[in-house]
N, C-alpha and C positions, 0 to 999 in steps of 0.2 A: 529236566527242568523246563519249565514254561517260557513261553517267550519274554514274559516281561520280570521275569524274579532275578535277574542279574544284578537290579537295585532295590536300595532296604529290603529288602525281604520278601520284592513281591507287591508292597505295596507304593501305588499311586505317591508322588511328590505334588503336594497343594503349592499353588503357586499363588503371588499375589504382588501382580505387578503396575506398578503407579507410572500413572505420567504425568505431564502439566499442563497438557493441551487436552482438553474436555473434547472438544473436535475430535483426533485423533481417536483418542477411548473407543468414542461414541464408534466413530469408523469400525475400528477392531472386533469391540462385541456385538456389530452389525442393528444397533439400535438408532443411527442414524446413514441417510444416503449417503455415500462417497460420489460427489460430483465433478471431484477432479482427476478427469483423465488420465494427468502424469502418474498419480498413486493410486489406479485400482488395483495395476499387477504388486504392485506392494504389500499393500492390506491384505490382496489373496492370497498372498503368499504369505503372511502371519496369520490368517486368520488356518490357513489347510493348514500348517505347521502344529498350529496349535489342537486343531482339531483331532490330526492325524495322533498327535501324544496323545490326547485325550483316551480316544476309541482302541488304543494299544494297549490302554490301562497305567501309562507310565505318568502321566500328568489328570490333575486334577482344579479346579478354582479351590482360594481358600475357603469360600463358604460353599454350603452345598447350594446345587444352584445357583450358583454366583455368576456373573461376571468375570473377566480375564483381567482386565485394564480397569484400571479403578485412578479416574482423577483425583489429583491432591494441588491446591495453588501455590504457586509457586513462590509466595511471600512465605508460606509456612515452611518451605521445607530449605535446610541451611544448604545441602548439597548443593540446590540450584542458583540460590543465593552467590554461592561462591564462584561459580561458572561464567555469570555472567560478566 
């Protein structure tokens, strides 16, 4: 068995993860700079995580080509809503 078929069948799980901070996202899918010190080693360390699934074949973006983090505001969404 190959190394990645020990889930679904082999095939890649699409992920499609939202946040509320457009900042962040932007961090993550490296389309904007990270200029705060405290969280570089953060972000690299989500951004290798996610990469490292990637290139294993066990993870995937929902779209092709897509993005990882996909902002959503946080008016729309009830989960956050109720957090605060």
């Amino acid at each position: 068995m190959a190394e990645n078929e020990d889930h679904l069948g082999g095939f890649p799980v699409r992920v499609d993860i939202k946040g509320d901070s457009s900042l962040v996202c932007s961090w993550v899918n490296g389309t904007c700079w990270n200029r705060r010190k405290d969280l570089v080693m953060l972000v690299s360390v989500v951004q290798r995580n996610l990469y490292d699934a990637w290139n294993s074949g066990l993870l995937m973006t929902a779209e092709q080509g897509g993005q990882w983090l996909r902002h959503t505001f946080r008016e729309n969404s009830k989960k956050s809503r109720r957090s605060c």
